[in-house]
DRENLUM-450982 format. One record per residue: chain; z, y negated, x of N, C-alpha, C, O in turn. Coordinates in steps of 0.02 Angstrom, whole numbers, padded with zeros to 5 digits. Example, Ala and Ser with C-alpha at 12.3 -4.5 7.8 and 13.67 -1.06 7.14 Angstrom:
2
+-------+--------+--------+--------+--------+--------+--------+--------+--------+--------+--------+--------+--------+
| chain |    n.Z |    n.Y |    n.X |   ca.Z |   ca.Y |   ca.X |    c.Z |    c.Y |    c.X |    o.Z |    o.Y |    o.X |
+-------+--------+--------+--------+--------+--------+--------+--------+--------+--------+--------+--------+--------+
|     A |  00390 |  00284 |  00660 |  00390 |  00225 |  00615 |  00390 |  00165 |  00660 |  00423 |  00166 |  00712 |
|     A |  00354 |  00112 |  00642 |  00357 |  00053 |  00684 |  00394 | -00002 |  00645 |  00402 | -00057 |  00670 |
+-------+--------+--------+--------+--------+--------+--------+--------+--------+--------+--------+--------+--------+
This chain:
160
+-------+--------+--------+--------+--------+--------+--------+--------+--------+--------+--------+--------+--------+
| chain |    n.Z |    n.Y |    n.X |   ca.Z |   ca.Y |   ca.X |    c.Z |    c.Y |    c.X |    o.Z |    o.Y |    o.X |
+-------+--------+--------+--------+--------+--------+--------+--------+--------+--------+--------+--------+--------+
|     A |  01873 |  01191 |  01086 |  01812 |  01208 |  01051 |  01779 |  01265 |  01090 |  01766 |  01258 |  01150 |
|     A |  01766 |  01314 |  01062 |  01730 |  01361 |  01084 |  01664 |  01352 |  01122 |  01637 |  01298 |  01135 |
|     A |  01641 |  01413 |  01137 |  01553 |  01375 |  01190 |  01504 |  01384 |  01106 |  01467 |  01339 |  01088 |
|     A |  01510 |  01419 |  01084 |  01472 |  01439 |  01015 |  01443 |  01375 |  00987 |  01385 |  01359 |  00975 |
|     A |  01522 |  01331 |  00978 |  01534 |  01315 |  00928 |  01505 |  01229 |  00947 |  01490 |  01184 |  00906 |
|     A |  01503 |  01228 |  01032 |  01483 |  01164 |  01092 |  01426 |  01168 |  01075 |  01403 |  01119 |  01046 |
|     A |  01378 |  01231 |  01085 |  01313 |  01230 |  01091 |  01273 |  01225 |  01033 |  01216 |  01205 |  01042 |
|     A |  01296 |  01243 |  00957 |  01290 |  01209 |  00895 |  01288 |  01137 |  00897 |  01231 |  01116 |  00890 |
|     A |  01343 |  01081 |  00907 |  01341 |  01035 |  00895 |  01296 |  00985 |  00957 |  01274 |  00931 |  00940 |
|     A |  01287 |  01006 |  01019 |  01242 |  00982 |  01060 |  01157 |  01004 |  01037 |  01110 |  00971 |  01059 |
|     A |  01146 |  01063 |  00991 |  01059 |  01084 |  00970 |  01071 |  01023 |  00919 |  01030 |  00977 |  00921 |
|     A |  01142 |  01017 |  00857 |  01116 |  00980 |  00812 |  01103 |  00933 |  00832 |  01058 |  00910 |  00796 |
|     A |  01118 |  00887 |  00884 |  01134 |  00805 |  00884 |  01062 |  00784 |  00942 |  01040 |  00726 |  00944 |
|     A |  01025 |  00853 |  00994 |  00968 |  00837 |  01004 |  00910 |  00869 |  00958 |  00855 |  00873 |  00985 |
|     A |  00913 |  00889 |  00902 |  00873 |  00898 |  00832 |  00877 |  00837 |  00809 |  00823 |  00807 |  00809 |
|     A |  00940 |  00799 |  00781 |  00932 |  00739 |  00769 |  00885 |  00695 |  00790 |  00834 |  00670 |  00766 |
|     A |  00924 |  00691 |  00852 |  00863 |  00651 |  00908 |  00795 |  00666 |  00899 |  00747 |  00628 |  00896 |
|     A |  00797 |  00703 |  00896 |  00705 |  00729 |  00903 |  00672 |  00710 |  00823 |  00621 |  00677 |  00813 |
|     A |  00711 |  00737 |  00777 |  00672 |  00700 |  00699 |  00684 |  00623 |  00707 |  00660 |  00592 |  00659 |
|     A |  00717 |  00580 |  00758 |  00746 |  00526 |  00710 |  00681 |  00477 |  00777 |  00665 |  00418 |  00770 |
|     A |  00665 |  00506 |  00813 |  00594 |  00515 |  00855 |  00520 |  00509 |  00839 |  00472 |  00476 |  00859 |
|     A |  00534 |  00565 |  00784 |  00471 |  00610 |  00762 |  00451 |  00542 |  00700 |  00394 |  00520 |  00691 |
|     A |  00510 |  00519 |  00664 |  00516 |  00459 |  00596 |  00467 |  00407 |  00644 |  00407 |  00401 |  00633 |
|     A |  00499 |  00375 |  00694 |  00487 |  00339 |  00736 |  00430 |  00314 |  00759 |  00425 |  00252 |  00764 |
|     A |  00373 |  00361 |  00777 |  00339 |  00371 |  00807 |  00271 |  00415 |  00762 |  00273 |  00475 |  00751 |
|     A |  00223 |  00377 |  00745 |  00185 |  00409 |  00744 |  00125 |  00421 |  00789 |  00110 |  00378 |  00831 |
|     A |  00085 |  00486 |  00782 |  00057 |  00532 |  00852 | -00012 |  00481 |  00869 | -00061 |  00489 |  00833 |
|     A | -00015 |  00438 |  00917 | -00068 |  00404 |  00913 | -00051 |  00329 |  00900 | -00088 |  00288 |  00928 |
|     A | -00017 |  00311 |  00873 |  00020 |  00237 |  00869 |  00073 |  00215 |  00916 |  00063 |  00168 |  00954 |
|     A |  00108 |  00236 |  00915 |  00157 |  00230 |  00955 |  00217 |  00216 |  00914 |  00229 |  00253 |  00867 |
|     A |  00261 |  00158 |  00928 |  00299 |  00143 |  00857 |  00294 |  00118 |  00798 |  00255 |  00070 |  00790 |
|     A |  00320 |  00137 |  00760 |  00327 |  00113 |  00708 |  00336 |  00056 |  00677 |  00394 |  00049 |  00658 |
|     A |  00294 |  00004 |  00665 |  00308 | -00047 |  00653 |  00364 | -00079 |  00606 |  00406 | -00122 |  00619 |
|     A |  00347 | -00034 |  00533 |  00390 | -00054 |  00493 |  00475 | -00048 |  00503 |  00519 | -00067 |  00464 |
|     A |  00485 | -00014 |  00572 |  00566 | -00013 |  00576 |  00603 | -00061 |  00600 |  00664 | -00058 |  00607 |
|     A |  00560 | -00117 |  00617 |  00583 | -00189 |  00632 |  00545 | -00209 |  00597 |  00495 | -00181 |  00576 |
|     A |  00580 | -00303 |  00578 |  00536 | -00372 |  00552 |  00491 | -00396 |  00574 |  00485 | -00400 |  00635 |
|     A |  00453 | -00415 |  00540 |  00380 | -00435 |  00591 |  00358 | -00456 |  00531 |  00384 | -00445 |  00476 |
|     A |  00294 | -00497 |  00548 |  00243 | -00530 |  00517 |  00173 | -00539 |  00528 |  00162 | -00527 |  00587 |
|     A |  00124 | -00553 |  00498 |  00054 | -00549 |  00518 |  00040 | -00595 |  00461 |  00065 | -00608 |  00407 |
|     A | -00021 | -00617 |  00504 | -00067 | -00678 |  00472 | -00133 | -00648 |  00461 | -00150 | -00590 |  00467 |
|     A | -00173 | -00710 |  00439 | -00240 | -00683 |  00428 | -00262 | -00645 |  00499 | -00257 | -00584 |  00491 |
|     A | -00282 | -00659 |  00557 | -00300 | -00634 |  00600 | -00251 | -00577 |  00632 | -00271 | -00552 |  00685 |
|     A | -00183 | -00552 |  00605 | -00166 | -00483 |  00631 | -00152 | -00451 |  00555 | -00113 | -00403 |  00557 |
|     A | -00168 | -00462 |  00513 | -00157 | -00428 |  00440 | -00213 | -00380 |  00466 | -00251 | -00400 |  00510 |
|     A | -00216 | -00311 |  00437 | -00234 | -00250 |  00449 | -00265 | -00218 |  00395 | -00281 | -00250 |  00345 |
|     A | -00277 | -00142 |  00403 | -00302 | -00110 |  00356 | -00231 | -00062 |  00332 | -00222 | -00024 |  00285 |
|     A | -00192 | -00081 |  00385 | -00116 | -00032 |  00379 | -00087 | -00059 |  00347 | -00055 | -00022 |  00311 |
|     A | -00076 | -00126 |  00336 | -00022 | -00184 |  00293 | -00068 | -00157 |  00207 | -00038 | -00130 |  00160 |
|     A | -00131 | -00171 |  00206 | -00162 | -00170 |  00151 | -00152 | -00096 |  00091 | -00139 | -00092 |  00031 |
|     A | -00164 | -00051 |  00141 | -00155 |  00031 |  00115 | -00077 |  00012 |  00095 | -00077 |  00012 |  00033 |
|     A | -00030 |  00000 |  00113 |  00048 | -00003 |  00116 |  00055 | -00070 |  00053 |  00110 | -00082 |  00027 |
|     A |  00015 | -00095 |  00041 |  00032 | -00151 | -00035 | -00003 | -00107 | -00088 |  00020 | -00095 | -00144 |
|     A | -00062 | -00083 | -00063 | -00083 | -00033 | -00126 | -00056 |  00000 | -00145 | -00045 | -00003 | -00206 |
|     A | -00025 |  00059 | -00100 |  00017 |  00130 | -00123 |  00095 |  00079 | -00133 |  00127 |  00112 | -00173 |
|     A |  00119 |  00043 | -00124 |  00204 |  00059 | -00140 |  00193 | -00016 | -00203 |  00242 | -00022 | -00240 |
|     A |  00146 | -00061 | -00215 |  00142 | -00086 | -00280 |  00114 | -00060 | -00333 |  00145 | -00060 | -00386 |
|     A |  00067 | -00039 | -00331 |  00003 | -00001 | -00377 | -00037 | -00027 | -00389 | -00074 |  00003 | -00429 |
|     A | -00053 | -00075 | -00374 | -00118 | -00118 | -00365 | -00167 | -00104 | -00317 | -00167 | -00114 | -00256 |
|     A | -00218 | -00072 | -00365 | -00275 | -00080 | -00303 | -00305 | -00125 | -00291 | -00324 | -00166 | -00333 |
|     A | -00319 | -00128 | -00217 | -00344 | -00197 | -00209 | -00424 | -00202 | -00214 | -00443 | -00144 | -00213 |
|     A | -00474 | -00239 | -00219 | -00564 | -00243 | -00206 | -00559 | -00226 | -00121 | -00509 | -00244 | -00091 |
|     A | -00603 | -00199 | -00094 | -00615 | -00178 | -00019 | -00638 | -00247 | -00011 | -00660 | -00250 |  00046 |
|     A | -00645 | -00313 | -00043 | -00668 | -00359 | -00006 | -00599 | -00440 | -00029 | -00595 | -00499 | -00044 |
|     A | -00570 | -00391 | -00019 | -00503 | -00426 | -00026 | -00471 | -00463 |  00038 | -00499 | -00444 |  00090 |
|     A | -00425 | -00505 |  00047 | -00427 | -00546 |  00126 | -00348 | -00556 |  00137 | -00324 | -00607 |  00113 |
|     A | -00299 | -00501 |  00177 | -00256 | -00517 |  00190 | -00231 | -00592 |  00244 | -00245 | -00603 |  00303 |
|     A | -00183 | -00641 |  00186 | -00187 | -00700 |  00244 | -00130 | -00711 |  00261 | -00124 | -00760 |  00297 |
|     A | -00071 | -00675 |  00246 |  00000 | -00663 |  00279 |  00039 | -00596 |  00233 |  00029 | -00574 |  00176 |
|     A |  00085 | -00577 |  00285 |  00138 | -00538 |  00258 |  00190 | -00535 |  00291 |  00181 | -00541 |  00352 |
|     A |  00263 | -00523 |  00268 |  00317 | -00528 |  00296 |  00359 | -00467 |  00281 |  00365 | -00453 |  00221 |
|     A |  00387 | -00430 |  00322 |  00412 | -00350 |  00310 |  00472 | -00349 |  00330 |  00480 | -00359 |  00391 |
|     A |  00535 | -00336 |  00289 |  00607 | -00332 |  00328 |  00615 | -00280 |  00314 |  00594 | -00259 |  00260 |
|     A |  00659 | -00226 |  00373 |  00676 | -00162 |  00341 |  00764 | -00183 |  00338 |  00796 | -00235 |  00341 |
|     A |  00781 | -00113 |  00332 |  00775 | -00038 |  00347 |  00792 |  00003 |  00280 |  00749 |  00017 |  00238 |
|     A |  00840 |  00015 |  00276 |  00846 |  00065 |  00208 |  00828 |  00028 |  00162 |  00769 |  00045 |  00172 |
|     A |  00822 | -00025 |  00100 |  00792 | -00036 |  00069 |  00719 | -00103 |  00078 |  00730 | -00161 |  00061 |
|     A |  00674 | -00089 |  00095 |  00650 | -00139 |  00125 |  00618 | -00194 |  00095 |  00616 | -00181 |  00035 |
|     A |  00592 | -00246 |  00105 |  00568 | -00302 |  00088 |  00496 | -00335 |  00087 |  00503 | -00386 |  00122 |
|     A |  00450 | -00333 |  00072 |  00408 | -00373 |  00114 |  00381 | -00424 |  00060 |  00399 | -00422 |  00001 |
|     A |  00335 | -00472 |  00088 |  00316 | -00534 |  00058 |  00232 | -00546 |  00047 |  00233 | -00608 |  00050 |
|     A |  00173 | -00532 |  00038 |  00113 | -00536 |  00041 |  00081 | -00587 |  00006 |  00104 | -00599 | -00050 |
|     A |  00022 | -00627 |  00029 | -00033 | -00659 |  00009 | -00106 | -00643 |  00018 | -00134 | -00650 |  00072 |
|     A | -00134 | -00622 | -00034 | -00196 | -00589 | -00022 | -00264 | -00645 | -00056 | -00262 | -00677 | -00109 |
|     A | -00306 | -00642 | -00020 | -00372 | -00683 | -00069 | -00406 | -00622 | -00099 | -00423 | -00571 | -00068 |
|     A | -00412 | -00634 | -00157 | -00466 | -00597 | -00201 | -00506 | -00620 | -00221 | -00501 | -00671 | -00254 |
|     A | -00571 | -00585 | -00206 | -00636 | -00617 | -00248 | -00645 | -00648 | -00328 | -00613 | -00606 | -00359 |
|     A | -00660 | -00677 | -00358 | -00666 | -00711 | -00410 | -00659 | -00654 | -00469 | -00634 | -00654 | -00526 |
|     A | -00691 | -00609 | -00431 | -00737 | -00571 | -00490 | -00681 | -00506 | -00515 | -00684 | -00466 | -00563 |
|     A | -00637 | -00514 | -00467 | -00603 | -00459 | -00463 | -00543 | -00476 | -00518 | -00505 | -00428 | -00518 |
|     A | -00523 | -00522 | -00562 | -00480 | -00547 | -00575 | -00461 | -00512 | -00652 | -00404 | -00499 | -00673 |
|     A | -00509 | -00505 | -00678 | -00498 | -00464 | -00738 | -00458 | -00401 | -00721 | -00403 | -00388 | -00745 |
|     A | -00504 | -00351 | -00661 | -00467 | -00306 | -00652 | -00401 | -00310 | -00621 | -00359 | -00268 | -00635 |
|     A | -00391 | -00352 | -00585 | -00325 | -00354 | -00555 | -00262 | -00371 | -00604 | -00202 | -00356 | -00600 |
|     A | -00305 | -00416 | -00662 | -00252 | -00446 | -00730 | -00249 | -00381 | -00761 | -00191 | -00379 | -00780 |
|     A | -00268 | -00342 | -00773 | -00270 | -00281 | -00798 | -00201 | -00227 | -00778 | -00155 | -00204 | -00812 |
|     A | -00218 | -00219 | -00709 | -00175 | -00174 | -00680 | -00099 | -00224 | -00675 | -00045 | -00195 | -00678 |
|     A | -00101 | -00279 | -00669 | -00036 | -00313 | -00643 | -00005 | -00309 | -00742 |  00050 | -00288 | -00760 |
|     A | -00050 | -00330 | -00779 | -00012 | -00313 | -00872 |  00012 | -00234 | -00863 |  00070 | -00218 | -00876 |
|     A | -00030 | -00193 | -00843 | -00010 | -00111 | -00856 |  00022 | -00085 | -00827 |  00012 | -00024 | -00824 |
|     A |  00087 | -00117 | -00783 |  00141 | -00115 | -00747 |  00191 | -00117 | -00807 |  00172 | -00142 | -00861 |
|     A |  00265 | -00088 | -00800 |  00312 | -00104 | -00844 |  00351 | -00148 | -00814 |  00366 | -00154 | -00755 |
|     A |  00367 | -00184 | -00871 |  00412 | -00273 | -00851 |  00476 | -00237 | -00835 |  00506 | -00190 | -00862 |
|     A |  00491 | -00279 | -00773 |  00571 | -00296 | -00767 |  00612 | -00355 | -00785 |  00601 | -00413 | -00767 |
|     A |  00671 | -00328 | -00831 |  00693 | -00398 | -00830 |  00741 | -00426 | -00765 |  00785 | -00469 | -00770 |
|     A |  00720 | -00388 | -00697 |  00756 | -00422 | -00627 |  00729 | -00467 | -00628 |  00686 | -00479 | -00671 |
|     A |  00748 | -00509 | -00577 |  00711 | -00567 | -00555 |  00724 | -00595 | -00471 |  00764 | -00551 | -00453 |
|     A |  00719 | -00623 | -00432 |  00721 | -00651 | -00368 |  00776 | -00667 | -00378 |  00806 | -00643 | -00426 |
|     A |  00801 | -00707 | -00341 |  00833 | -00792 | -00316 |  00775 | -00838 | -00325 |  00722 | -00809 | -00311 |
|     A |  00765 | -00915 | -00350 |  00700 | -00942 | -00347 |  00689 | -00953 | -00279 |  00628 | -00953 | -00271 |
|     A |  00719 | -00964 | -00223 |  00715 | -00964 | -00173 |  00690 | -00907 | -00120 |  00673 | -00913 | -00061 |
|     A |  00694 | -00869 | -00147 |  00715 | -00796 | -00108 |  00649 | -00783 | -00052 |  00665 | -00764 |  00005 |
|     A |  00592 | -00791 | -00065 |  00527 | -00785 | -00015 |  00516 | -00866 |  00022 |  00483 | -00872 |  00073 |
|     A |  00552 | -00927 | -00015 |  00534 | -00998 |  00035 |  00580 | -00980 |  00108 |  00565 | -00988 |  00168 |
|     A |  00625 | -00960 |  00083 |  00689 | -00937 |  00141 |  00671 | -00902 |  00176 |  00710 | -00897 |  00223 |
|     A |  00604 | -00854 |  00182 |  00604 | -00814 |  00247 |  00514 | -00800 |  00245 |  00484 | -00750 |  00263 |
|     A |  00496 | -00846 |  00225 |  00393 | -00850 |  00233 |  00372 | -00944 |  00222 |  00337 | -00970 |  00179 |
|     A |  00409 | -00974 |  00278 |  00349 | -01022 |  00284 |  00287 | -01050 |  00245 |  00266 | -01108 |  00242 |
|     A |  00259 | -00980 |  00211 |  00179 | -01002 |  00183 |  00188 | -00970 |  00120 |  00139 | -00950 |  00088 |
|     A |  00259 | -00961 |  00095 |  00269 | -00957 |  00043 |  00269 | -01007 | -00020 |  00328 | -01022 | -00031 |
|     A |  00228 | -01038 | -00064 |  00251 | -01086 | -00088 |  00291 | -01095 | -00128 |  00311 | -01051 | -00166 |
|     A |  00321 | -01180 | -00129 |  00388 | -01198 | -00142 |  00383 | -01183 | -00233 |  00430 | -01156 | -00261 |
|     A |  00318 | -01205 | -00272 |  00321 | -01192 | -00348 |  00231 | -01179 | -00345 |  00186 | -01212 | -00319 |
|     A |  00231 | -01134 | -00372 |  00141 | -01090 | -00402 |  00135 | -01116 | -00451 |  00166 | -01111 | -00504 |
|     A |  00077 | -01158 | -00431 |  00021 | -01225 | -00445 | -00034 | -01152 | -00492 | -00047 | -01096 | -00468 |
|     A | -00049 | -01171 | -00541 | -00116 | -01143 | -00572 | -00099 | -01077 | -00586 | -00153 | -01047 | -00579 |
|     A | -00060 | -01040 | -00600 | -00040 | -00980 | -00610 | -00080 | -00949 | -00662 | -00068 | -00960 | -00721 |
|     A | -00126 | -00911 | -00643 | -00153 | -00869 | -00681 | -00113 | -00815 | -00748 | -00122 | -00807 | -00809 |
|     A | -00061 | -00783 | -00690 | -00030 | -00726 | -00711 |  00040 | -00719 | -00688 |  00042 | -00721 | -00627 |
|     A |  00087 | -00713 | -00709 |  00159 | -00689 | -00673 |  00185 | -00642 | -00704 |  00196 | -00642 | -00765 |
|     A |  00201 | -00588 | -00657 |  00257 | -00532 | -00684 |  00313 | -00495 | -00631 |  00301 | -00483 | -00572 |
|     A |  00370 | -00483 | -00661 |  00424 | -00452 | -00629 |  00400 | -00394 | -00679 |  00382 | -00388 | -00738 |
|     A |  00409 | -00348 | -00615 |  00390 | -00277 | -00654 |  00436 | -00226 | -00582 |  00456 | -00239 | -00525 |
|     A |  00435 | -00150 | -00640 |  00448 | -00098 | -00590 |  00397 | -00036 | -00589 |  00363 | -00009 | -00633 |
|     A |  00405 | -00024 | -00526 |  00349 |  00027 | -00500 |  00368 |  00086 | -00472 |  00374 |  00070 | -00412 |
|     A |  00377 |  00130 | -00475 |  00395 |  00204 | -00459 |  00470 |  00168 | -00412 |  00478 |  00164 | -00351 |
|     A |  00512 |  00147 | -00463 |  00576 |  00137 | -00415 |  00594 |  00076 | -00384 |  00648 |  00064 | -00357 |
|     A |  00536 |  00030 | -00389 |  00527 | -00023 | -00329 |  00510 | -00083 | -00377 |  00471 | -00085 | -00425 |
|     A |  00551 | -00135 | -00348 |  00538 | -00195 | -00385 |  00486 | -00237 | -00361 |  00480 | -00239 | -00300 |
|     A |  00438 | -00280 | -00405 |  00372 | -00314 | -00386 |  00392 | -00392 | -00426 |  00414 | -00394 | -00483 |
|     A |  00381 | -00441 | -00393 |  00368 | -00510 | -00405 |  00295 | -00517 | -00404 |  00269 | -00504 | -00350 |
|     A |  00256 | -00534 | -00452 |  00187 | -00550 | -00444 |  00169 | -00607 | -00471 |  00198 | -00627 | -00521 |
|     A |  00117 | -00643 | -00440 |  00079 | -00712 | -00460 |  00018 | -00709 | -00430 |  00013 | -00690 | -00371 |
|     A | -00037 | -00728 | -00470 | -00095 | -00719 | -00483 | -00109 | -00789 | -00502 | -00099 | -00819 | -00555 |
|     A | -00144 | -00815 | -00422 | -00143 | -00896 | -00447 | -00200 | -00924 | -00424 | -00231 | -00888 | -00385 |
|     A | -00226 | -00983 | -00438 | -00284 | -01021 | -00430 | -00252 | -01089 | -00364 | -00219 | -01141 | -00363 |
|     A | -00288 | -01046 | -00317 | -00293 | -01102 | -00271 | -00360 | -01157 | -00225 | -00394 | -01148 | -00174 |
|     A | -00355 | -01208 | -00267 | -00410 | -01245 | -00241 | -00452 | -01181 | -00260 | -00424 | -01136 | -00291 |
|     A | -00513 | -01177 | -00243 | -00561 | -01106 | -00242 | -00546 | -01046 | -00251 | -00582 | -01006 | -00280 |
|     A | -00497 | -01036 | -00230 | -00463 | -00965 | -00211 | -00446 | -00961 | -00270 | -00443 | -01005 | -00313 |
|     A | -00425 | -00860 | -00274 | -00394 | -00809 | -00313 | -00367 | -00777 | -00259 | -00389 | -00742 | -00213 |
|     A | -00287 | -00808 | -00282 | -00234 | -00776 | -00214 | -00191 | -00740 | -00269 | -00178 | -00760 | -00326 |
|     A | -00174 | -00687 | -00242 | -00114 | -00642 | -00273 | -00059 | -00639 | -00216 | -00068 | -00626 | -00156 |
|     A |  00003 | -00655 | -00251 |  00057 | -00665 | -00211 |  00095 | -00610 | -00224 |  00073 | -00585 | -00276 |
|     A |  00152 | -00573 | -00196 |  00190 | -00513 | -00201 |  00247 | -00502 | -00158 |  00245 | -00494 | -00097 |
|     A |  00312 | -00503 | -00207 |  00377 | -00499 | -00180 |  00396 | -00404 | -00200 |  00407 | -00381 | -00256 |
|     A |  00393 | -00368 | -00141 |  00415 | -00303 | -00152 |  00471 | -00295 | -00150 |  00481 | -00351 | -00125 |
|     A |  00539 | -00267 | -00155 |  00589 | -00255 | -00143 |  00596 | -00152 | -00177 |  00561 | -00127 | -00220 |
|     A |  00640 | -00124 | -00146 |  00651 | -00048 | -00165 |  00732 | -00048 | -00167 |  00770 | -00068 | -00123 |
|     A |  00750 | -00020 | -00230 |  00822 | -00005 | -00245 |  00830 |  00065 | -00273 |  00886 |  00085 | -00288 |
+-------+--------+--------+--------+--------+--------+--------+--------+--------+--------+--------+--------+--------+
């Protein structure tokens, strides 16, 4: 191999490095969470988990909405699992936007979120609302349910 031809493939493969870095890492965070599994409860659910169910479902959420778990698997097509409390009041609008989604006829495994979320429940008691729908590409499991007091919206994301 020529030196030309050495010093090409040693710039590409530390360019690599350096974008696959740059993905990695954002300036001020440090890593990237979503490139490993992880989970959060009410007390580490975020404003970062919340922005990230809004933009990749299409549901906006009420700013007084209450993340109380989520479960995130990556990598190339990724996964995650969410339970949110919503205010009472919010329910029209949220029934609104979850109908003005287009239906999928995918569907889960019925199992598919008991198997890897704990606080997933086994059958949705009081179901307001349910839809399998698709969203710019990305598949959504939704339930919109009455718990004891609560207005919990549940959400199975998947991207294909």
């Amino acid at each position: 191999m020529n030196k030309r031809k050495k010093r090409f493939l040693i710039a590409a493969v530390v360019l690599i490095a350096v974008f696959g870095v740059f993905l990695a890492v954002r300036p001020g965070r440090g890593w990237h969470r979503d490139l490993a599994e992880y989970s959060l409860d009410e007390r580490s659910f975020d404003s970062e988990a919340m922005v990230k169910i809004e933009e990749e479902s299409g549901i906006e959420l009420p700013d007084d909405a209450k993340g109380l778990a989520f479960h995130h698997i990556p990598p190339i097509d990724p996964i995650w699992f969410a339970k949110i409390q919503l205010p009472a009041t919010s329910q029209d609008s949220i029934t609104k936007q979850i109908e003005a989604l287009p239906s999928s006829g995918t569907q889960f495994p019925k199992d598919f979120a008991n198997e890897r979320c704990g606080w997933w429940p086994t059958a949705m008691q009081e179901v307001i609302l349910s839809k399998h729908a698709d969203n710019n590409g990305s598949y959504l499991d939704m339930y919109l349910v009455k718990e004891k007091d609560d207005l919990i919206l549940y959400i199975i994301y998947f991207t294909f």
